[in-house]
Steps between C-alpha positions, in 0.01 A plus 500: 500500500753379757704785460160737629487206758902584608374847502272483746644256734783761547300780589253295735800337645742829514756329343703570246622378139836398723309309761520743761292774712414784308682682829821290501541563112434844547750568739786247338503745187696733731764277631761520237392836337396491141669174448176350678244710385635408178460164551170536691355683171589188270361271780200656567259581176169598669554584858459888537619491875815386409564639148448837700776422704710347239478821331555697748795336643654485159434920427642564879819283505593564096453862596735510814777293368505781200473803716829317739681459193463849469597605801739305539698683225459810659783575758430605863100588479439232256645230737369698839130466342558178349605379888138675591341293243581144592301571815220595394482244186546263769219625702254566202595108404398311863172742486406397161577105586307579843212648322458271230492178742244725705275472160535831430552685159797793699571778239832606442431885425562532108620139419184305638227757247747402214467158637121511502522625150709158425244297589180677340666421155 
């Protein structure tokens, strides 16, 4: 009964499992790549908001540290698109912080369906 009680304090109040705004949560997943949404996703059992986020930080930052590995090992074009990449991941990763803290549920083209799919288990 107090658990139900918990429950529904957190969604009335928008806070969180951790204690904080759905919107802070959401976008602190991002800040040190999958090592937070990793974190986020054993800290936070019910909140969709931010197990969204969780999961799709996770899926976006394990996937780009794989595909720079592999870049990185191949000479000339492997390391000219890997220098490309660090850009953009960098970009992607202050829009998905930005959007998250906005309240909003961004989708990372690919990663953030798979993410979705996560979540509906």
């Amino acid at each position: 009964m107090t658990e139900n009680k918990e429950k529904q304090d957190i969604e009335e109040t928008g806070k969180t499992s951790s204690g904080m705004t759905e919107n802070l949560a959401g976008a602190l997943t991002y800040v040190l790549g999958f090592i937070t949404g990793i974190i986020f996703l054993f800290i936070e059992k019910d909140n969709k908001f931010i197990r969204y986020h969780a999961f799709q930080s996770i899926i976006f930052w394990g996937g780009f540290v794989i595909v720079n590995f592999i870049l990185g090992l191949i000479p000339f074009l492997g390391w000219i698109l890997n220098g490309l990449m660090v850009p953009i991941g960098l970009a992607i990763w202050i829009y998905c912080m930005y959007q998250a803290y906005q309240g909003k549920e961004f989708e990372i083209p690919y990663v953030g369906k798979i993410a979705r799919e996560q979540i509906a288990r």
